[in-house]
N, C-alpha and C positions, 0 to 999 in steps of 0.2 A: 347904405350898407350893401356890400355885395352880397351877389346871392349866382350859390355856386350846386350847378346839377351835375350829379357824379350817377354813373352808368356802370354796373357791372355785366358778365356774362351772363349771369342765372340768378332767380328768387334768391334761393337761400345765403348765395355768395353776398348778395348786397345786403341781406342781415347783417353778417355775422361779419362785413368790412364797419358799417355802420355799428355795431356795436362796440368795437376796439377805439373806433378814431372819437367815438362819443363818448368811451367811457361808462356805457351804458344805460345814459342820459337821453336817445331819442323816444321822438312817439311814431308809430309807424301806423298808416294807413291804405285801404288797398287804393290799387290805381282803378282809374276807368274799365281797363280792359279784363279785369277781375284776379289775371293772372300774375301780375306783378303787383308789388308792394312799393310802396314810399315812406320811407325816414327820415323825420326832420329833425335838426339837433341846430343847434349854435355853437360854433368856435371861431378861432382865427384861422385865418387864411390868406398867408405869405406877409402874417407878421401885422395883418389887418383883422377886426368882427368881420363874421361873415356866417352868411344864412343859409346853411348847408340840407339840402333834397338829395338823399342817395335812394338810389332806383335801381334798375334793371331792364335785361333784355332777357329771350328765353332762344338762347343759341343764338343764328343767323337773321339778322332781321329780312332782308331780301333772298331773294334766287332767283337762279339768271334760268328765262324759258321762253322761247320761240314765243310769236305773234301771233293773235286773228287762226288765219285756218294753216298757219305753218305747222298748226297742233294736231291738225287732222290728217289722218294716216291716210284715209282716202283718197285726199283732194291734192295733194304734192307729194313730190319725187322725190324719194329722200337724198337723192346728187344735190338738190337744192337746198338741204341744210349747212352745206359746208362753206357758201357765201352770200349766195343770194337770201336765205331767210332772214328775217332783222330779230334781233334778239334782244330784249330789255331786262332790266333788272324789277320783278314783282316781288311782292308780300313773302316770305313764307308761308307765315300761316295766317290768310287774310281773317279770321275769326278771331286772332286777336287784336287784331288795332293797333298793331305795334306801333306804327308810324304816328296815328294820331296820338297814342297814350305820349309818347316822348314830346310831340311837343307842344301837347297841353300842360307839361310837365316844365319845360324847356321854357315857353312864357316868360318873360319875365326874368331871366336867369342873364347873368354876368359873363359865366364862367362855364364851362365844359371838364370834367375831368375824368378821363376814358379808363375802367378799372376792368378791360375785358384780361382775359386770358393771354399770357404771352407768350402768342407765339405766333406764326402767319396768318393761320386764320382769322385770332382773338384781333389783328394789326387789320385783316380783312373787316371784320364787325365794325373795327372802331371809326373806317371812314363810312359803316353804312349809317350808325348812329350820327356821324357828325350832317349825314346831309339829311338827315332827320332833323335835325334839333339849329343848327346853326341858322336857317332862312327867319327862324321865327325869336330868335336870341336878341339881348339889347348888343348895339354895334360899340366896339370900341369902350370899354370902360378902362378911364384914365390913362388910356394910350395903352395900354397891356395888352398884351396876347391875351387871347381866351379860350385857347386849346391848351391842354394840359393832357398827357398820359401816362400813367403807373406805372412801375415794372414789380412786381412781385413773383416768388416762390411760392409762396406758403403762404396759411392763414391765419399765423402767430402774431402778436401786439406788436413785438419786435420788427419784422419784415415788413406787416402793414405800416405802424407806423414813419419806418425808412421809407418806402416806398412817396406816402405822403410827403417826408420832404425831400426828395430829390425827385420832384417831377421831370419829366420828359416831353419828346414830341411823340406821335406819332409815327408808325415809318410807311410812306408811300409807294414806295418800291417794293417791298412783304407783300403787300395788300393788291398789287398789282400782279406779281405772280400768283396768286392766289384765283386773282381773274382769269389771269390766263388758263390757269389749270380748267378753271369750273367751263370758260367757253369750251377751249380744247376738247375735254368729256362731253359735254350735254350733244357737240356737235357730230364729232365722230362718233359717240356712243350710240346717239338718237338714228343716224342715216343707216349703220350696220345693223341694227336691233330692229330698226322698221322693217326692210328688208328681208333680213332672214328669218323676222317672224311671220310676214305676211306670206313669205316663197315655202315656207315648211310647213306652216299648220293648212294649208292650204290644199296640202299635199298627202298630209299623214296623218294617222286620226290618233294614236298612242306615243305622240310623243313625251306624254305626262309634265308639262311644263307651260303656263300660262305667258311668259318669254323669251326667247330665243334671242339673250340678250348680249351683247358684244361691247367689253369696256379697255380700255388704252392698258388699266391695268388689272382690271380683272381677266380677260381673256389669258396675259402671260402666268398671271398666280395659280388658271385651273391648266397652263401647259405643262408646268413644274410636275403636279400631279397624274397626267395623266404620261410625261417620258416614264415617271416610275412604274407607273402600270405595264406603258411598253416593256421596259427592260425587265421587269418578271416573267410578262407571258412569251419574250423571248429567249427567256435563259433555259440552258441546257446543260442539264446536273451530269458534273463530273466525279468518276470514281478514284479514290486515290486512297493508300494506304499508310499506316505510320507506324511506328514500333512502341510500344510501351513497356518501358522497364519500373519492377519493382525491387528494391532493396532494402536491407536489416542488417542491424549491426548489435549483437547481444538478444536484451528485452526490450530492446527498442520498438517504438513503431516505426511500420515500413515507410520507406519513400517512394514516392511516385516521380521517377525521373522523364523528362519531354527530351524527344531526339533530337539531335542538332541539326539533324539533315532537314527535319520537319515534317516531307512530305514525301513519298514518290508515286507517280502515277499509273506505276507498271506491276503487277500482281508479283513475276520474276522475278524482277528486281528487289522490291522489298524483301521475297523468299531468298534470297540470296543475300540479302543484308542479317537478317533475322539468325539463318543457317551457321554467319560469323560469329553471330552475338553468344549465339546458345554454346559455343567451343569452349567458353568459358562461363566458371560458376562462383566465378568473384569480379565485386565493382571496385575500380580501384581510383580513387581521387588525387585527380591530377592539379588542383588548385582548390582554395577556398580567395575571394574578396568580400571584405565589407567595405560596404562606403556608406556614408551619411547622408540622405536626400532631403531635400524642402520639398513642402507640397504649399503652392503657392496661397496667401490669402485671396479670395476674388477683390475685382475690381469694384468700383463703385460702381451701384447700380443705374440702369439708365431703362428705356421704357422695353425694347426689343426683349433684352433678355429678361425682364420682367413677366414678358408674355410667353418666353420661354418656359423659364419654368413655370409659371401657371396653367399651360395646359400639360409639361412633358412629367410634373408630379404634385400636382395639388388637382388634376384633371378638368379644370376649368379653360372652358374655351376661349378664345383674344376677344373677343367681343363682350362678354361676359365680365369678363377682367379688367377691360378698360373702363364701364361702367362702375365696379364697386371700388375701384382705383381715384375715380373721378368722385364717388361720395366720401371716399375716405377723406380725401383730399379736402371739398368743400365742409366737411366738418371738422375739418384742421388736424385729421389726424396725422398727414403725411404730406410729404413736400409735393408739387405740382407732378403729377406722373407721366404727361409729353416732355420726353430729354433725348437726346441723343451723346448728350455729355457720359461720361466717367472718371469725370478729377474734378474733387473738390476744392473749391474755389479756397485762392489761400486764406482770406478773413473768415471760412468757413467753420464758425463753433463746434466744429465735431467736440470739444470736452462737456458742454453745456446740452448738446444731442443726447450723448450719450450717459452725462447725469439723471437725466429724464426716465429712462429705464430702470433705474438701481431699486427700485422695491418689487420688479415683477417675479412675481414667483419661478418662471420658467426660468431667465437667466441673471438673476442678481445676483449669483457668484460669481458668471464669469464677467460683468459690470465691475462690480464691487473691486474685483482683483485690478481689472484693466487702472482704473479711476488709482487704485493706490498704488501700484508698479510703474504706471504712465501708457498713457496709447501708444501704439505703434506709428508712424506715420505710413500711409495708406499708399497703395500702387500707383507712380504714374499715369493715370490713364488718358484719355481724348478729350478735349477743351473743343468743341465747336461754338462755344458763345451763346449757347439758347439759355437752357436752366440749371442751376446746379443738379446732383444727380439725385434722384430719390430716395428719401429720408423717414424715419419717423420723425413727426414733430412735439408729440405730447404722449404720456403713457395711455393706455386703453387695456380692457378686458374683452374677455368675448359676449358678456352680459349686452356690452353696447354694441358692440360693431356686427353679433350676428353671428353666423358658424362660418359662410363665404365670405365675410369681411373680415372675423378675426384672422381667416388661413391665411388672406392676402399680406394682414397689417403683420402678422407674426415673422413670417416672409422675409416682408419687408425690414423687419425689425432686426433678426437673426443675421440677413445679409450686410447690414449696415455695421452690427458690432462683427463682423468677423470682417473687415475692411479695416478694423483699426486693431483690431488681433493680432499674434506672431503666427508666421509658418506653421504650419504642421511638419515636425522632424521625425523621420525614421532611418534607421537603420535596413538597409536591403545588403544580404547575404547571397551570394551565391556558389553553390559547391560544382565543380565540376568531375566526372566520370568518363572512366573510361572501362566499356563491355568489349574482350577481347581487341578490336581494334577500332570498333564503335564508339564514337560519344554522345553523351549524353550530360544534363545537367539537371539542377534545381535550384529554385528562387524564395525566399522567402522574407518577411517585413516583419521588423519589431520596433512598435513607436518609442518614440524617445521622449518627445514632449507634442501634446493630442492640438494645440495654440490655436488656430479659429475653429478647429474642427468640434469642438468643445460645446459651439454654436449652433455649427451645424453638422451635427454629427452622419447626417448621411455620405459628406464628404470624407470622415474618417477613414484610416488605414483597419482593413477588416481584421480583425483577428485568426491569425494562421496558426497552424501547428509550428511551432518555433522547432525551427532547423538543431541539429547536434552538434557540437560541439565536435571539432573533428581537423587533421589537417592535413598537407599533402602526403599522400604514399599509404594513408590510412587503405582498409580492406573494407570493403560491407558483404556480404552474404547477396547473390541472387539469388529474388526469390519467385520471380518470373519473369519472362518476358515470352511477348506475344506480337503478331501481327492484325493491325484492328484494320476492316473496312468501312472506310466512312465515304458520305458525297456532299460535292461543295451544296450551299444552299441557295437560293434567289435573295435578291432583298427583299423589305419588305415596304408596303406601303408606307410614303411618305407621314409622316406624323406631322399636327400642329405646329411640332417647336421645329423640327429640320425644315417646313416650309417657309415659317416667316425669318430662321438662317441664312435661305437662296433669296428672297426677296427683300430682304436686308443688304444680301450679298451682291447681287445684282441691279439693286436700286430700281425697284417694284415698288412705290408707296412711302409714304413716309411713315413716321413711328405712330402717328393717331390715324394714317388712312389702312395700314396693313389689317387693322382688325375687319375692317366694315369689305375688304375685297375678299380674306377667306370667308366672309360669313356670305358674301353675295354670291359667289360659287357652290354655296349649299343650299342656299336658300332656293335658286334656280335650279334645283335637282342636277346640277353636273357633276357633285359627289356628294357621296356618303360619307359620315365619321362614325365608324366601325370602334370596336373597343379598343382602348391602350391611345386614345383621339387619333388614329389613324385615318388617310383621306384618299379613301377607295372611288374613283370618276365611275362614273352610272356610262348606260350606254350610248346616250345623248352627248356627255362630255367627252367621251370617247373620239367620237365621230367628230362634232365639232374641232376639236384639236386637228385631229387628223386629216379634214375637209382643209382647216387653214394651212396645215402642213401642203398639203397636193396644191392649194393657189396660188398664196404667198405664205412664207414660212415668217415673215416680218411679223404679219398680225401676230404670232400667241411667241413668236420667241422674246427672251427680253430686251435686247439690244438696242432697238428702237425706242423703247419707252424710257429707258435709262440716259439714252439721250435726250430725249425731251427733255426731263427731268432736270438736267447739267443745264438748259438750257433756262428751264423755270427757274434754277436756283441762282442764276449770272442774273435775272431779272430783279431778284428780291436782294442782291447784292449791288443793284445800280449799273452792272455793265453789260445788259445786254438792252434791247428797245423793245417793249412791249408789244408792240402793233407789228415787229418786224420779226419777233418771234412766232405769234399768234398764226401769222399769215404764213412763214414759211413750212408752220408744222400741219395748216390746213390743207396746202399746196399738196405735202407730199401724201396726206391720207387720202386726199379726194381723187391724185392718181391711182390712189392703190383698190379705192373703193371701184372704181368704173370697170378696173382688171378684176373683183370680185366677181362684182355684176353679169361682167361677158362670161368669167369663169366658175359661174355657178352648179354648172351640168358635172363636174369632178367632185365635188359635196355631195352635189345629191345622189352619187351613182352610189356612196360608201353611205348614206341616208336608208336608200332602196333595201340594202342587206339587213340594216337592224330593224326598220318601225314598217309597221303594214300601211297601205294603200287607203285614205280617208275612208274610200266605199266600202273597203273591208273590215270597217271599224263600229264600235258599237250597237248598240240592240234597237229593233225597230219600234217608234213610243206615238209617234202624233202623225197626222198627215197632209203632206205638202198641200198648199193652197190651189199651184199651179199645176201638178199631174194629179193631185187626188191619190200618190201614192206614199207608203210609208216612209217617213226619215226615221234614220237612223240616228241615237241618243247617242254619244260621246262623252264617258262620263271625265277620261285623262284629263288634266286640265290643258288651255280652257274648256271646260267643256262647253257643248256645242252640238245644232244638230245639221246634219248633212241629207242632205235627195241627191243618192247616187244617179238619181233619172236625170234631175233636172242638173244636174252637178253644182247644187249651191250650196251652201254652206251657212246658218244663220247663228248669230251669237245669243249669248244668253246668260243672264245672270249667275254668279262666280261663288261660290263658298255658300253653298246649302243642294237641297237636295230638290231633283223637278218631278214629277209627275206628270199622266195628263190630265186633264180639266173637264170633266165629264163628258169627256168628247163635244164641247160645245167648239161653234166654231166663231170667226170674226166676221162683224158683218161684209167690211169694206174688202178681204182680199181670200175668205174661205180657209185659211190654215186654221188648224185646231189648235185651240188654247192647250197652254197649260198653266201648269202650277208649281210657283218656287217658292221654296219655306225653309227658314232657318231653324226647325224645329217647334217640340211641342209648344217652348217658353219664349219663343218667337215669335215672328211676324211673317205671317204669307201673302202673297197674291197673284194672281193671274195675268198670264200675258199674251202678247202673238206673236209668236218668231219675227215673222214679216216685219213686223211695225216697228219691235224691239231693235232689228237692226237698220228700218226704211221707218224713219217717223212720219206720221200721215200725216200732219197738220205743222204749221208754220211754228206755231209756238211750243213744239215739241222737241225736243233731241234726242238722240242715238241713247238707249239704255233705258229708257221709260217702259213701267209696266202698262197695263189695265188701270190700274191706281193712281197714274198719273195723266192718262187715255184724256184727249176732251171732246171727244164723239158728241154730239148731243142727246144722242138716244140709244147706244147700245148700254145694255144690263148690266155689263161688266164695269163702264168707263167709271171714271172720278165723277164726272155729271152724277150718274145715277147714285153710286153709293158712298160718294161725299158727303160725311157730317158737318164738320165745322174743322176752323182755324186749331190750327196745334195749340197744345198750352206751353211748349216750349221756345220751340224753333219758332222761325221769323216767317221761313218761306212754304213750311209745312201745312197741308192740308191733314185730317184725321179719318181715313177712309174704314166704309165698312167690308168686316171680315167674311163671305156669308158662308165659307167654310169651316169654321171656326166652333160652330156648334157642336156639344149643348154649352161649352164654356166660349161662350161668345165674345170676339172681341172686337177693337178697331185699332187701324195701327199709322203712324203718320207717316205720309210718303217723300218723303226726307229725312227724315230721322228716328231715332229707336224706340219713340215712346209709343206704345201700347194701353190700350185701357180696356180693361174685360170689365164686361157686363152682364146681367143678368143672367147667371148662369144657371143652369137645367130650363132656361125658357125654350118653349116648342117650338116658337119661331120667332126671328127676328127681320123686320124690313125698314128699309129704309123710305119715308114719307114724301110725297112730290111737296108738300107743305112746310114751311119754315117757320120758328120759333121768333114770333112776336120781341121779344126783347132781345136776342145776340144772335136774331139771325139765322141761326144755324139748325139744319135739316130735323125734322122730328122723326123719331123712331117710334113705328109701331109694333111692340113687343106681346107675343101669345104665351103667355106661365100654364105652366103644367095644372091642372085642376088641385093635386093633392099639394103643389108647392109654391103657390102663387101667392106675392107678398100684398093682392089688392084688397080692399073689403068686402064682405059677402064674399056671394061665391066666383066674382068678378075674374075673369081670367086674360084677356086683352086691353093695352093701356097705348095710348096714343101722349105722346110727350119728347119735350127737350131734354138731352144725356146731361145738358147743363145745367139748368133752371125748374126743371122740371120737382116739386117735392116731392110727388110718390116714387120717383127713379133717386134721390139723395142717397140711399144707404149701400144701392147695388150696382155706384160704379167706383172702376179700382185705377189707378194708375201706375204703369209699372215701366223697367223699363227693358228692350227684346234681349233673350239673351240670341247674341251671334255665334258665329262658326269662327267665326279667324276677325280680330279686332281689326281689319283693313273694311270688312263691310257694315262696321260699324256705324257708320254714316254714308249714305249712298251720293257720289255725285251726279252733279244734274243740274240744270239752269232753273231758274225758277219757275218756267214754264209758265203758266196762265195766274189767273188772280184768284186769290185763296176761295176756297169752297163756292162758285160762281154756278149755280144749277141752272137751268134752260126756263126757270118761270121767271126770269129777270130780276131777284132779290138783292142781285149783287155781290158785296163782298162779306162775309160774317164777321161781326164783331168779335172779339176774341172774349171768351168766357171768361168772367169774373170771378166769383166767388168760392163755388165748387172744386173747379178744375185747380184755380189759384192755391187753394186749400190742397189738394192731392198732388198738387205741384211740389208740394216742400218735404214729401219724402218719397223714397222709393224703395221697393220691396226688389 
C-alpha cells in the first residue's frame, strides 16, 4: 500500500485540509518537535488504497545567513558581504527540529504531496520541504513520480477537494526568484546596516534607535514619506480670493452659487470683479442640464486595496491586516488573501458565493434581491494568473471572528456583493447664472436607483438640498455676494493607504512584502503613525533619506528597485538566469556601497545638526576600569555606556533597566559592575561592561552576564552562585539572585524561568558543598526568628532547593515577566557545562521530582 506524506504551510491549515479530504475520519497525533501535528486517515490515492500522514510546516523551513564569523560585526568588512562571504541555507527556527520532525515523518513514505501556500514563497517552502523529506523517502514506487503539488484558494470541501485531484508540480523558477530576492536583501541589506550602524552610534549617543538599518525596499517606502515631509515643510501658503454669491427665489431656500472664474490671486482684481457683480440685484439663469450618471460598482477585490481600506477606514494597520486576513482565511472564512488578481475566474461560483450570505442580518435584502433579479456580471478587471480575487467563503458572525476579524470579514463581504451589484444612478443637475456680467453656477445629485451602494453605503450619493425646479431666463433675488480670503494649504502627511498606492505604483514590494516594509520603517523609529494612520519621519528618517539624497539618490529612490524586481519576476517566469541576475544586481550595489563608504562625511555633516556628540550624551553611572573615571549611561537605544576619556564605548544588555551594583568592581579589569533587570516580576543580574563586550575566558561570548561569568573565584560569577541545571531549558544553568531579597529568587541564564524562594528569609547564600543526590549547590538559608518555617526555635537550614524536605513547600517556579518579547530568551552559546563549581563535582544532574512537579504549571 502506498503511503503518502502531505505537507502543509501551518498547524491549523493541515487540520482543517485533513479534515475535508478524511471526511473527518482521521486520528491526529503531535509530532516530535511539539509543534506540529500529524493526521492519519486511509483512502485512495490516484485511484489506488493509500496510507495518508498529513502534517505541516510552521512558515519557512530554512533561511539563508552568512557563515562562521561572516556574522561578526567586528571581525569583517561589510564590502565582503557582497561576494566573498559564503552564505548557506539554516534552520529557521533551530528549536523546532523542523528538518528532523519531516523526515522522521517522511520514513517510509511513497509519496510527497506539497499543500504549501500558493504563491512564490509557499513554491519557495515547497522545494525546502522536498529536500527535507526526499533523501530519506522510498525510491521509485512503481515507476511514478512522487512529487506531487496542490494549488488551492480557499479552504472549502469543494476547492480542497479539486485541488486533490488535479495535482501538479511544483514550480522551480517561483522558488528561485524567491532566492534571489532573500540573497539580494540579506546581502545589500546586511553590508549597509553594519556600516551605518557601526559609523553612527559610534558617533552619537541619541540616536534613539538599536539599527541603523538599510533595506532594497525598505529604505525607498521611508523616501515616499519622508518627499512628503519635504514638500510640507517647503510649501509657501498663497493668498488668493473668490466671490461667493447667494440667491432666493420666493420662500425658497437660498443657493449657494461657486464662481466660474474660481479663483484670483490679486486683492484688485477680485474688488473689481465683485464691484461688477453688486450693479446688479438679480441672478438670471442662463441654462439648466441634467444628465444621468453611473457611479461605478468596484472591482474585484484583490490584496493591495484590501490594506487600503483597512488602514484608510477600518483604521487597522497592513501588518495587522494581513495577520487576521491570513486566520480568517485558515479557518475558511475567506478566500486565500495574497492576490494581485481582480477578475473572477470564468468557472468562478459567484451565485453559490453569494447564496452563502442570504440569512445575514446586515445584508440579506440586498442578497435576497440580487439572487432573485440575477447578479450583475462583475468589472473586467486584471488576470495576472496568481489567485482568484478575495472572497468570502462561508457565512460568520462577530461572535466568532472577533470585533478586528468581524470588521475585516464584513469588508470583505460587503465589497464582494457590491461587485455583482448594479451601478449606482444619479441624476446631476446643473443650473447656471449669470450676476451682471459675472457667472456663476450650481450642482446638485439626486439618486435614481442607490445599486451597490446599498452595500456599501459609504460610497453612496450624499443627500443634497434638491436643486428647484427652474429654467432658462428665470430671475432669482440676490441675496449677497461677498469677496472671501482664503490661503492654499500644504499637503498632508502621507497616510497608510496613499503609501502602499505609490509602492504598488512604483513596484516597491509585493502584495504580502508591502506590509512587513511599512511596519519595518516604524518599527526602526524612522517614523511615526500619528492619528487619521498618517506617517510622520522622526528626525533620524529625516536625515537618513536626505544623507542618501546628497550620495546617491538610487539608494532610497524607487527606480532601481523596481528594476530589480522586473528582473526577479523574468526569473520566476523562466526567462531570465538566476546566477546572472543575482550577480549583476550585486555588481552594481557593491559599486554603489564603496561610493557610500568614501562618501560618508555628506551624511554625517546633515547627522552633526540633529543628534548630539556620543560624550555629550547621557548621565554619568559606573566607572571606567581603565581611567578610574565616570562613564556616561546612554539610555537612547541601544543603550550603552561611553568614557568620553578613554573614548570607548561598551554595549550592554537591551530592553530593561541598569543600575549600578554596589559599586563593586571586577576582579580581572576594575570596571564597576552593574545591574540589569527586567523588573520586579523578572530576572536580574550583574555584569561588567568590559567582559560584557571583551569576554575573558575562551568559552565565553560577546553578551554574557556575571551569571554566565566562569571566573573561578569571584563572588559575582556562575561558579560562585550557581545552583543547579534548569528544569526547563537544555543549556540553562539556574543562578543565584543575591539581590533579590527578602523575596528571594534564582533565575536561569538562558532562559525565562525564575524560582522564588524563601521569601522574608534574612539571608540567603550559596554553599561551596553540593547535594549528595542531583548534585546541585546547597543553599544556606537564615528565616526571620518570628517567621521561620523550621522546628523550635531554629532559624538557619542548610539544604538542597531540590531534594531537600524542610525547603519542599517554599519553592515557586515562575516564569520572568520581560520588557519587549525579543529578550524573551537571551542568545548565547552554551558556554561551559551546566552548574560545574571549582570543588570538582562536575555536572548536576537535572532535578527530578520537585522541580519536575513545578514544571507543569506556571504562574
Amino acid at each position: 500500500m502506498r503511503a503518502v506524506l502531505m505537507v502543509a504551510e501551518k498547524p491549523s491549515l493541515a487540520q482543517s485540509i485533513a479534515k475535508i479530504l478524511s471526511k473527518g475520519s482521521c486520528s491526529s497525533r503531535k509530532g516530535l518537535n511539539g509543534a506540529c501535528s500529524v493526521h492519519d486517515y486511509m483512502a485512495s490515492f490516484r485511484g489506488q488504497p493509500a496510507r495518508f500522514k498529513m502534517t505541516s510546516v510552521c512558515g519557512h523551513v530554512m533561511s539563508l545567513d552568512f557563515i562562521g564569523k561572516y556574522n561578526n560585526w567586528d571581525k569583517v568588512d561589510p564590502a565582503e558581504l557582497f561576494t566573498k562571504a559564503p552564505a548557506e541555507k539554516k534552520e529557521a527556527n533551530p528549536k523546532l527540529n523542523m528538518v528532523k520532525f519531516l523526515q522522521v515523518e517522511a520514513k517510509g513514505c511513497d509519496t510527497v504531496v506539497l499543500w504549501l501556500d500558493c504563491d512564490k514563497e509557499g513554491e519557495n517552502i515547497c522545494f525546502e520541504v522536498l529536500d527535507a523529506v526526499l533523501p530519506v523517502m522510498n525510491k521509485g514506487y512503481g515507476g511514478e513520480q512522487d512529487v506531487f503539488r496542490a494549488k488551492f484558494s480557499s479552504i472549502t470541501d469543494t476547492d480542497i477537494c479539486n485541488a486533490m485531484n488535479s495535482l501538479g508540480q511544483p514550480n522551480k523558477n517561483e522558488a528561485l526568484s524567491v532566492d534571489a530576492r532573500q540573497e539580494l536583501d540579506l546581502r545589500i541589506g546586511c553590508a549597509f546596516t553594519r556600516f551605518q550602524t557601526k559609523y553612527f552610534q559610534g558617533k552619537y549617543g541619541n540616536l534613539d534607535s538599536s539599527l541603523i538599518s538599510f533595506g532594497p525596499c525598505q529604505t525607498p517606502t521611508l523616501g515616499f514619506c519622508v518627499e512628503r515631509h519635504d514638500k510640507i515643510q517647503s510649501f509657501k501658503p498663497e493668498t488668493y480670493w473668490v466671490i461667493q454669491a447667494k440667491v432666493f427665489r420666493g420662500k425658497e431656500s437660498p443657493l449657494t452659487l461657486d464662481w466660474d472664474r474660481v479663483r484670483v490671486f490679486d486683492r484688485e482684481v477680485g474688488q473689481m470683479f465683485i464691484n461688477i457683480s453688486k450693479t446688479s440685484r438679480e441672478a438670471i439663469v442662463e441654462s439648466v442640464s441634467k444628465k444621468e450618471k453611473a457611479k461605478q460598482r468596484p472591482l474585484a477585490l484583490n490584496t493591495v486595496e484590501m490594506l487600503r481600506v483597512a488602514s484608510s477606514a477600518l483604521g487597522m494597520g497592513p501588518q495587522h491586516t494581513m495577520q487576521i486576513a491570513e486566520r480568517l482565511y485558515i479557518q475558511g472564512y475567506i478566500s486565500y488573501p495574497r492576490t494581485e488578481t481582480t477578475h473572477y475566474p470564468e468557472n468562478f461560483d459567484l451565485k453559490g458565493t453569494l447564496r452563502q450570505q442570504a440569512n445575514n442580518p446586515f445584508w440579506s435584502d440586498s442578497v435576497k434581491a440580487l439572487l432573485a433579479e440575477g447578479l450583475n456580471r462583475p468589472r473586467k478587471g486584471s488576470d495576472v494568473g496568481d489567485h482568484p480575487p478575495i472572497t468570502p467563503m462561508r457565512a460568520a458572525s462577530e461572535n466568532e471572528l472577533g470585533t478586528d476579524g468581524w470588521r475585516l470579514y464584513e469588508y470583505i463581504t460587503r465589497h464582494f456583493i457590491a461587485t455583482v451589484s448594479q451601478d449606482c444612478k444619479y441624476l446631476q443637475t446643473t443650473i447656471a447664472f449669470t450676476i451682471g456680467s459675472e457667472s456663476f453656477s450650481c450642482s446638485g445629485k439626486t439618486l435614481i436607483s442607490a445599486g451597490f451602494t446599498e452595500v456599501m453605503p459609504w460610497q453612496g450619493i450624499p443627500e443634497e438640498e434638491s436643486l428647484p425646479d427652474c429654467g432658462k431666463g428665470d430671475v432669482f433675488t440676490v441675496d449677497e455676494v461677498k469677496l472671501l480670503e482664503k490661503q492654499t494649504h500644504p499637503p498632508d502627511y502621507l497616510t497608510e493607504a496613499e503609501l502602499i498606492t505609490l509602492m504598488e505604483k512604483h513596484g516597491i514590494g509585493t502584495d504580502a512584502s508591502i506590509p512587513v516594509h511599512i511596519n519595518n520603517v516604524c518599527q526602526r523609529n524612522y517614523v511615526t503613525v500619528e492619528t487619521g494612520r498618517r506617517l510622520k519621519p522622526t528626525n533620524l528618517g529625516i536625515v537618513l533619506v536626505h544623507g542618501y539624497y546628497k550620495i546617491d539618490a538610487e539608494l532610497v529612490l524607487p527606480t532601481i528597485r523596481s528594476a530589480v524586481e522586473k528582473q526577479l519576476n523574468l526569473i520566476s517566469l523562466g526567462k531570465a538566469n538566476f546566477q546572472q541576475v543575482l550577480q549583476h544586481t550585486l555588481d552594481i550595489f557593491k559599486r554603489k556601497f564603496h561610493f557610500f563608504v568614501d562618501s560618508i562625511a555628506g551624511m554625517d555633516e546633515l547627522m552633526e545638526v540633529s543628534f548630539s556628540p556620543i560624550a555629550d550624551t547621557g548621565k554619568p553611572l559606573s566607572r571606567c576600569g581603565k581611567c578610574h573615571r565616570f562613564m556616561k549611561y546612554i539610555q537612547a537605544k541601544p543603550s550603552r555606556l561611553h568614557c568620553s576619556h578613554c573614548d570607548e564605548t561598551y554595549s550592554l544588555p537591551q530592553n530593561g533597566a541598569i543600575k549600578l551594583y554596589k559599586e563593586l568592581r571586577c576582579p580581572l579589569d576594575e570596571f564597576e559592575l552593574v545591574l540589569w533587570t527586567s523588573g520586579s516580576r523578572g530576572k536580574s543580574y550583574p555584569l561588567c561592561p568590559y567582559c560584557f563586550s571583551n569576554p575573558p575566558f575562551r568559552d565565553m561570548k560577546k553578551g554574557m552576564g556575571c551569571n554566565e561569568c566562569t571566573h573561578p573565584t569571584c563572588q559575582h560569577s556562575l561558579n560562585s552562585q550557581g545552583i543547579g541545571q534548569c528544569v526547563e531549558c537544555e543549556s540553562g544553568v539556574l543562578v543565584f539572585d543575591p539581590t533579590s531579597g527578602p523575596k528571594w529568587k534564582m533565575a536561569c541564564n538562558k532562559c525565562n524561568v525564575v524560582v522564588h524562594f524563601f521569601e522574608h528569609a534574612h539571608k540567603v547564600q550559596v554553599s561551596s558543598e553540593c547535594c549528595g543526590s542531583c548534585e546541585a549547590s546547597l543553599v544556606v538559608v537564615d528565616f526571620n526568628k518570628a517567621r521561620s518555617p523550621l522546628p523550635g526555635d531554629e532559624t538557619q537550614h542548610t539544604g538542597c532547593v531540590f531534594c531537600d524536605a524542610v525547603f519542599q513547600d517554599l519553592v515557586e517556579l515562575k516564569h520572568a515577566t520581560m520588557r519587549h518579547p525579543t529578550a524573551a530568551r537571551r542568545q548565547g552559546g552554551r558556554g561551559r557545562g551546566r552548574g560545574r563549581r571549582p570543588g570538582g563535582r562536575g555536572n548536576p544532574k537535572k532535578p527530578k521530582d520537585k522541580m519536575a512537579a513545578l514544571a507543569a504549571y506556571f504562574v
